[in-house]
TILUM-30745 format. One record per residue (C-alpha): residue in one letter; residue number from 0; x, y, z. Coordinates in Angstrom, 3 decimals. Layout:
// residues N
 aa   i     east    north       up
  A NUM        X        Y        Z
...
This chain:
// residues 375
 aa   i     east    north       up
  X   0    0.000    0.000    0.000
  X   1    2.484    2.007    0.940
  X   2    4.668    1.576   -2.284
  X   3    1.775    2.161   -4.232
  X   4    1.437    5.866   -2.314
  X   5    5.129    6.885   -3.058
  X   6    4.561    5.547   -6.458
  X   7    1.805    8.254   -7.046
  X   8    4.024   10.733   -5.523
  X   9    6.502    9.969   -7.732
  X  10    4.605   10.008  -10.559
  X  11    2.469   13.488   -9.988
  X  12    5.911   15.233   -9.443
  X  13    7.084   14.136  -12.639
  X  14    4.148   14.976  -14.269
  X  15    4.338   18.564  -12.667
  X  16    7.488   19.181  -13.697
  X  17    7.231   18.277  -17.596
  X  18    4.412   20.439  -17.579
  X  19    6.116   23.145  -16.275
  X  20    9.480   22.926  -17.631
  X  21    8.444   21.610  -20.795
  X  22    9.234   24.412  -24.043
  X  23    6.459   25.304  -26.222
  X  24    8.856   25.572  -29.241
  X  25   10.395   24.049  -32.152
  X  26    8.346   24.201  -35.909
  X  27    9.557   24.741  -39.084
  X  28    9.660   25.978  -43.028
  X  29    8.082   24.936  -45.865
  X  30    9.985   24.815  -49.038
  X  31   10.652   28.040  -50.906
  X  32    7.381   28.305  -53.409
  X  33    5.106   27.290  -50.678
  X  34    4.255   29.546  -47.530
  X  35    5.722   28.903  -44.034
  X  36    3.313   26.568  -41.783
  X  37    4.231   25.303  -38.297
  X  38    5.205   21.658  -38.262
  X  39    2.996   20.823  -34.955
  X  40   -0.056   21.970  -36.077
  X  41    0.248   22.833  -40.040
  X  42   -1.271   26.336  -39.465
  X  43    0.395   29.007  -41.905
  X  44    2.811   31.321  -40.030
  X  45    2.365   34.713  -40.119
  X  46    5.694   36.040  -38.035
  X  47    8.270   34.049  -35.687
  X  48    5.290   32.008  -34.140
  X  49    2.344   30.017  -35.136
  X  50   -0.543   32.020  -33.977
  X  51   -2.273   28.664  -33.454
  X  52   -0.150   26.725  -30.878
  X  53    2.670   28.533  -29.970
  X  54    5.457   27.065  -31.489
  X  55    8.411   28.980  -32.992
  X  56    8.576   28.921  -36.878
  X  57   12.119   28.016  -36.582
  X  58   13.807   24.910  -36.589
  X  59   17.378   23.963  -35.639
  X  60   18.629   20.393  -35.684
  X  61   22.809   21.062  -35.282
  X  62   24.489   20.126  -31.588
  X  63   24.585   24.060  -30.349
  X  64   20.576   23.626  -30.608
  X  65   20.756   20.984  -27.820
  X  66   22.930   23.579  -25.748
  X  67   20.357   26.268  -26.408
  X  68   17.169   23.759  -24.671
  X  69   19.267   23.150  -22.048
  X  70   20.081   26.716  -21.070
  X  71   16.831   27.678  -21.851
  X  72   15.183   25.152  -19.931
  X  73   17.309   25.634  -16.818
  X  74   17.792   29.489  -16.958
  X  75   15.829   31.170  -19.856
  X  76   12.019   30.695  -18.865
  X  77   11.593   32.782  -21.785
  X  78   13.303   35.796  -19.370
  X  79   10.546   35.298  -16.556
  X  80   13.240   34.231  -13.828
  X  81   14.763   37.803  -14.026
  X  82   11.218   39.555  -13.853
  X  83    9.953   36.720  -11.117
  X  84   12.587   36.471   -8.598
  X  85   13.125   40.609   -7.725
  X  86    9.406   40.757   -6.897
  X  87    8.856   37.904   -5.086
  X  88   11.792   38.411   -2.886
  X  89   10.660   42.190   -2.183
  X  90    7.036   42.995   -3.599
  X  91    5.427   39.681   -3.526
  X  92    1.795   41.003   -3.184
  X  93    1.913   42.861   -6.237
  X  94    3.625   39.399   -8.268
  X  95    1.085   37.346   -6.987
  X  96   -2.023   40.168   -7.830
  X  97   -0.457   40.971  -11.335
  X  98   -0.203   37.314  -11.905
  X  99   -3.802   36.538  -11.244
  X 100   -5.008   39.494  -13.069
  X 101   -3.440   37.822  -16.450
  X 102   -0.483   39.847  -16.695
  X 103    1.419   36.343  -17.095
  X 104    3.820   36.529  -20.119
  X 105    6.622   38.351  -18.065
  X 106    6.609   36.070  -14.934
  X 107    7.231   32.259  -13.947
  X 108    3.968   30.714  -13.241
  X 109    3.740   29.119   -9.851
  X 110    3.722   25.802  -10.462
  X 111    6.838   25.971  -12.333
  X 112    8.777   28.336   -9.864
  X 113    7.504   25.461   -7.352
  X 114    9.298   22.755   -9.124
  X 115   11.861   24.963   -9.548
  X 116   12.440   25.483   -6.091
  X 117   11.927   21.900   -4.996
  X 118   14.379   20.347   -6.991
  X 119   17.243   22.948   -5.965
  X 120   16.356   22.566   -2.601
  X 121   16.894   18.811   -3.073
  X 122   20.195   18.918   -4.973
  X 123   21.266   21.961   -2.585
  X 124   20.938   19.709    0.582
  X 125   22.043   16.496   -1.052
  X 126   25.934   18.210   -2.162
  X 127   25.936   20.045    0.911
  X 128   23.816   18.697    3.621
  X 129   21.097   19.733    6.063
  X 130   23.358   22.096    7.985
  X 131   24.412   23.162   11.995
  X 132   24.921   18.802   12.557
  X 133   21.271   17.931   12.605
  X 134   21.178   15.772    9.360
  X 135   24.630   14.545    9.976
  X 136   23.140   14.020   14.054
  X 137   19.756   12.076   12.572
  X 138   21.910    9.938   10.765
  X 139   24.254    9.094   13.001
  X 140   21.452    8.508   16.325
  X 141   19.655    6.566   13.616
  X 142   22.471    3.890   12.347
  X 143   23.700    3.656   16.612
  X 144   19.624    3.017   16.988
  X 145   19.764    0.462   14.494
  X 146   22.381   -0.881   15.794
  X 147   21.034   -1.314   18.998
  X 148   17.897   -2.745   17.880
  X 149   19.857   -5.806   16.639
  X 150   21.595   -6.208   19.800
  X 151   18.445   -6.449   21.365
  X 152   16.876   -8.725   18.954
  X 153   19.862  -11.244   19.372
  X 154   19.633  -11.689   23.067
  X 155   15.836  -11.582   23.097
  X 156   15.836  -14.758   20.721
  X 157   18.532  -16.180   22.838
  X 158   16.720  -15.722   25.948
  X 159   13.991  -17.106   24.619
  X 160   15.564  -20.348   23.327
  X 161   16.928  -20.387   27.595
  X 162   12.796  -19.620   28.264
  X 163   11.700  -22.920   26.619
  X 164   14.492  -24.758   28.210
  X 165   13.824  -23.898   31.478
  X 166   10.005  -24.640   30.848
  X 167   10.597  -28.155   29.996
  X 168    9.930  -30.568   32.419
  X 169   12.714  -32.504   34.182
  X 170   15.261  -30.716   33.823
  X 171   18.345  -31.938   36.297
  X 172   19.208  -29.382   39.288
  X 173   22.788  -29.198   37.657
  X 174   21.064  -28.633   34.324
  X 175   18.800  -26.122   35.438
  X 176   21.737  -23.928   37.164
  X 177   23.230  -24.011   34.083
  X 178   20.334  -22.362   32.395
  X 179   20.175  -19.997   35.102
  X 180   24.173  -19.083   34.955
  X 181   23.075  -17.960   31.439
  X 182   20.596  -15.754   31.949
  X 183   22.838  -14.078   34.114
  X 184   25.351  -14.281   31.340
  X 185   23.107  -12.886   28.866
  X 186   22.108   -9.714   30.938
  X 187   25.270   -8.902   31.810
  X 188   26.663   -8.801   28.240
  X 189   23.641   -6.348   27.495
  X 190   24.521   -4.028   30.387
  X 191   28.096   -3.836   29.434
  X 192   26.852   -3.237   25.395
  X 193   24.148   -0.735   27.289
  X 194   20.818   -2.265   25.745
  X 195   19.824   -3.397   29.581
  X 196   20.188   -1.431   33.393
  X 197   22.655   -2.789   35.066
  X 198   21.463   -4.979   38.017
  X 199   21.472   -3.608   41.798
  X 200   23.820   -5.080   44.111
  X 201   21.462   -6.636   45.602
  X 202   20.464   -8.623   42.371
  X 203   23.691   -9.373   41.940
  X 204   24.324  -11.064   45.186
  X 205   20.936  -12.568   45.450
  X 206   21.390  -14.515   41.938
  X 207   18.917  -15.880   39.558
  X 208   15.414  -16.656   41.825
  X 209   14.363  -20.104   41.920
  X 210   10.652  -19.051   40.604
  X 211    7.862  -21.827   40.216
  X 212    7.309  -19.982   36.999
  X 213   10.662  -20.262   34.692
  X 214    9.155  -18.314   31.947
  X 215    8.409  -15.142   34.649
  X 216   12.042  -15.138   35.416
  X 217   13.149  -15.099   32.118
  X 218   11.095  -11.925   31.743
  X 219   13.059  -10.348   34.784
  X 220   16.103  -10.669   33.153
  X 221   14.882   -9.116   29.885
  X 222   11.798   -7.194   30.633
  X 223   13.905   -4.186   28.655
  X 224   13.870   -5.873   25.207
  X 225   10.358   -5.647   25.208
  X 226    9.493   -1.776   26.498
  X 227    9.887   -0.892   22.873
  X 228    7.119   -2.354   21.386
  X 229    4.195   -0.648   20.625
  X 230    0.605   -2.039   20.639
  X 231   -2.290   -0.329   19.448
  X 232   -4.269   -3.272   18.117
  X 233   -4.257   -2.503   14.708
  X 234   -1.570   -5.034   13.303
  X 235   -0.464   -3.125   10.069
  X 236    0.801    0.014   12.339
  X 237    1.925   -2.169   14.724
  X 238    4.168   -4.235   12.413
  X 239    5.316   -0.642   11.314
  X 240    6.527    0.841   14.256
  X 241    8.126   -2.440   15.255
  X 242   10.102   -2.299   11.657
  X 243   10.493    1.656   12.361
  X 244   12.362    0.956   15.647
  X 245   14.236   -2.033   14.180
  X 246   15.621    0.401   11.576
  X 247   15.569    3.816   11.886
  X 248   17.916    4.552    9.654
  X 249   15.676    3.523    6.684
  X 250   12.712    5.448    8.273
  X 251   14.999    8.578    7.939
  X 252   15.742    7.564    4.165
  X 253   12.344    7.076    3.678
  X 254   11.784   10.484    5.329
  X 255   13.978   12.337    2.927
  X 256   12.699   10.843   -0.227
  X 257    8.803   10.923    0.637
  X 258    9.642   15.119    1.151
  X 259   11.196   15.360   -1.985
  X 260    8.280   13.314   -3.379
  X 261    5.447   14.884   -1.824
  X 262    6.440   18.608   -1.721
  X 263    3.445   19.302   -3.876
  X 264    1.270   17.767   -1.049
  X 265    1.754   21.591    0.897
  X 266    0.044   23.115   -1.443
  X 267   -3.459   21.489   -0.792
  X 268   -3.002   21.294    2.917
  X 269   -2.355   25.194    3.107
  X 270   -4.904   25.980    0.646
  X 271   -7.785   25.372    3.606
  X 272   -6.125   27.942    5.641
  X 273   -5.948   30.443    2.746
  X 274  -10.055   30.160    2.955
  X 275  -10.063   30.962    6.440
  X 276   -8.260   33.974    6.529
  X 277  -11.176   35.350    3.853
  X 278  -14.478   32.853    4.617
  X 279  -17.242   33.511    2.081
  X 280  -15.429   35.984    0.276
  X 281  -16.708   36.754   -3.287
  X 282  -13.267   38.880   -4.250
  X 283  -10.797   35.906   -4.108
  X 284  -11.017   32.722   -5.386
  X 285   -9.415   29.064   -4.657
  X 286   -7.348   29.933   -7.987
  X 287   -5.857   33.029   -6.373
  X 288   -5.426   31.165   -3.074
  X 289   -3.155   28.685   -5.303
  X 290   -1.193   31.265   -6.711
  X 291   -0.646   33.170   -3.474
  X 292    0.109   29.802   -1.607
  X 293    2.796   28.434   -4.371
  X 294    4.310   31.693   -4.852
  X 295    5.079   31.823   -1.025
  X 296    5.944   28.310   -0.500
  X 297    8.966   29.066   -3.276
  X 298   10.182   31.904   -1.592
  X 299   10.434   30.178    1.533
  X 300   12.165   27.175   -0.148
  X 301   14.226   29.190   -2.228
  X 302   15.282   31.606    0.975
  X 303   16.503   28.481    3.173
  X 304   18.625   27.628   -0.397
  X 305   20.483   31.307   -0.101
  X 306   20.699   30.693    4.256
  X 307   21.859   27.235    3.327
  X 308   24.422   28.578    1.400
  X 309   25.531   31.575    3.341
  X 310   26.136   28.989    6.280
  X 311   29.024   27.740    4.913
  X 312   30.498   31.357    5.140
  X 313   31.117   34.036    8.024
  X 314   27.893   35.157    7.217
  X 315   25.735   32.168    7.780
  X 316   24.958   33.246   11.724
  X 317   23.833   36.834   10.889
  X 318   22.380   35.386    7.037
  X 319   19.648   32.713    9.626
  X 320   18.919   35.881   12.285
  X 321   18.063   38.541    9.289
  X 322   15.950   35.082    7.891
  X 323   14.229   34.479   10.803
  X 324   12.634   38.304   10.604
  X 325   11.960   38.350    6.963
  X 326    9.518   35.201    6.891
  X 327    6.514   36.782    8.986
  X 328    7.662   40.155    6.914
  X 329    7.486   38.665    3.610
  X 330    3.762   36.757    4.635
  X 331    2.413   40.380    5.624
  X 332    3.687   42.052    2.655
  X 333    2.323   39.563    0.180
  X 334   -1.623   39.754    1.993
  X 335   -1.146   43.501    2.052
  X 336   -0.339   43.665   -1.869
  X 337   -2.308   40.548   -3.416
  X 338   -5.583   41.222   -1.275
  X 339   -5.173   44.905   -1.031
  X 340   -5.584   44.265    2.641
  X 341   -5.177   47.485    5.217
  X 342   -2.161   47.275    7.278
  X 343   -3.866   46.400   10.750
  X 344   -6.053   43.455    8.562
  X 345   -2.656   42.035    7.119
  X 346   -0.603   42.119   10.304
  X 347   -3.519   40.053   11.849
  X 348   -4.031   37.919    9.126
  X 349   -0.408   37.713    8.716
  X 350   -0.148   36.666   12.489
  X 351   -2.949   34.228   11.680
  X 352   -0.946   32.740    8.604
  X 353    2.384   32.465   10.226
  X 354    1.166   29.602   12.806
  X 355   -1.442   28.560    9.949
  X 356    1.832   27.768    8.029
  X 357    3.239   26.085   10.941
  X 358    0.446   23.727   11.206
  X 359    1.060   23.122    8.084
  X 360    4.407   21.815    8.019
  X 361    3.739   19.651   10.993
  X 362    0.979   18.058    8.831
  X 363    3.019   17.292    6.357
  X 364    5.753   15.823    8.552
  X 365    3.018   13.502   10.213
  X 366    2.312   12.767    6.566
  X 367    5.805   12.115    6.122
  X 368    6.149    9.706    8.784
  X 369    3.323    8.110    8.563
  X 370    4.197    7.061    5.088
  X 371    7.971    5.724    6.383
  X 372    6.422    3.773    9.154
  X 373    3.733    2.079    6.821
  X 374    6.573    1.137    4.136
């Protein structure tokens, strides 16, 4: 089930980004006694594009053309980036109002700057990491958790196999000591690799009980092994967590490539929130709740890119503080210029959106999890 959920993912972020990245160009001549048409659609061309579909009249098949595409696709946008990026990082309200208006042929459309975003964030964190030791820390508490977990798994199956021993039935006195110098064995080996509390002196000198129950002093001995486990009745969750704590360090993988998957999954969970800041409103529309929400979720991705970055430097320290400032800034000054809002109404919907936005996120992360623990 759960593959079959990333698999979606996967697939509706693909799609996303051919739509958005893909050109709208190419076409071609006719021959010299016959007038130009445009090789996609066979409309005559009247100028450098077909009037029809879009496409460029010219055609170039030589190895610098596959240069051009690529620069194009990556940095042209047809010039948008140039226009885009200035006002969203300063005047985002009136980007996000011009956009929605129709004045679109000068600026990246959302969806594209999205996917734009997304996939530098991704490559930006993969060459360079998380940043300040917590992806490098995750990693590392996750592969000594693992680690651990196996430990623990050995010497429960071992004192196990000493359980049904001990519950057999006529078992010699010498035999049975022998079982129970193991169990001592066993949980001393765990305290000294520090998957067990070490037992009180008073344990120690007391020994292994004589119980009339062997299996209930098994338990004693390794009643840790078993605190982990988590039972909430319904088996599939259950079998996940117990795989979660077994491995964390594929739960974390998991993490990481479910968020690159499923970035487009913050758009509909903010998009309720949007609503709420302007219930029954006639003015605005889900479609310019969209474009508001994707334009701000790229700045914010595209602003932890530049902090990212600035962290490797002196300036990293002073680059997160000035960061930390501009976020609730930036939310305020897009409501105040894309909904025309007064400046009291935008700092409180502004205050409303900032912890809106934070709900959000944690969403997503329970998403996020959710989807690791049930793969």
């Amino acid at each position: 089930m759960s593959g079959d959920i990333e698999g979606i993912g996967a697939a509706v972020t693909a799609g996303l980004a051919a739509r958005a990245v893909e050109p709208r160009h190419g076409g071609g001549h006719g021959d010299a006694s016959s007038p130009l048409r445009c090789l996609n659609c066979g409309t005559s061309l009247v100028g450098t594009h077909c009037h029809h579909c879009g496409q460029r009249a010219d055609v170039h098949r030589s190895f610098g053309a596959i240069g051009h595409d690529l620069v194009h696709a990556i940095f042209h946008f047809e010039g948008k980036i140039w226009n885009t990026l200035p006002l969203l990082a300063w005047r985002p309200g009136d980007l996000t109002r011009r956009y929605i208006h129709g004045e679109r042929a000068s600026f990246i459309s959302p969806l594209a700057l999205f996917l734009f975003a997304v996939f530098l964030t991704y490559a930006v964190l993969a060459m360079v990491g998380s940043g300040g030791g917590v992806g490098e820390g995750l990693a590392k508490a996750a592969a000594n958790q693992t680690e651990t977990s196996a430990i623990k798994a050995r010497f429960y199956a071992e004192t196990e196999a000493v359980n049904a021993e001990l519950a057999k039935q006529g078992l010699t006195p010498e035999r049975k000591r022998q079982l129970e110098q193991e169990l001592v064995s066993l949980r001393r080996t765990a305290e000294y690799l520090g998957v067990a509390k070490p037992m009180s002196k008073e344990e120690r000198e007391k020994g292994p009980p004589v119980l009339d129950d062997p299996g209930e002093q098994v338990m004693t001995s390794v009643d840790f092994l078993s605190r982990t486990k988590v039972d909430t009745g319904i088996a599939f969750i259950d079998h996940g967590f117990e795989k979660a704590n077994a491995n964390p360090g594929l739960l974390l993988y998991k993490l990481q490539a479910n968020a690159y998957k499923f970035a487009w999954a913050l758009i509909p969970l903010s998009l309720p929130f949007m609503w709420l800041l302007y219930p029954f409103s006639r003015r605005f529309h889900t479609y310019d709740h969209f474009v508001f929400v994707t334009y701000s979720i790229s700045f914010m991705l595209l602003l932890f890119v530049v902090v990212r970055l600035l962290n490797l430097t002196v300036l990293g320290n002073i680059a997160t503080f000035l960061a930390i400032f501009y976020v609730p800034f930036h939310m305020v000054r897009q409501l105040r210029g894309a909904y025309r809002s007064s400046r009291f109404g935008a700092l409180v919907r502004g205050t409303l959106l900032l912890f809106f936005s934070l709900f959000a996120v944690i969403t997503f992360m329970l998403l996020l999890l959710a989807l690791g623990v049930m793969g």
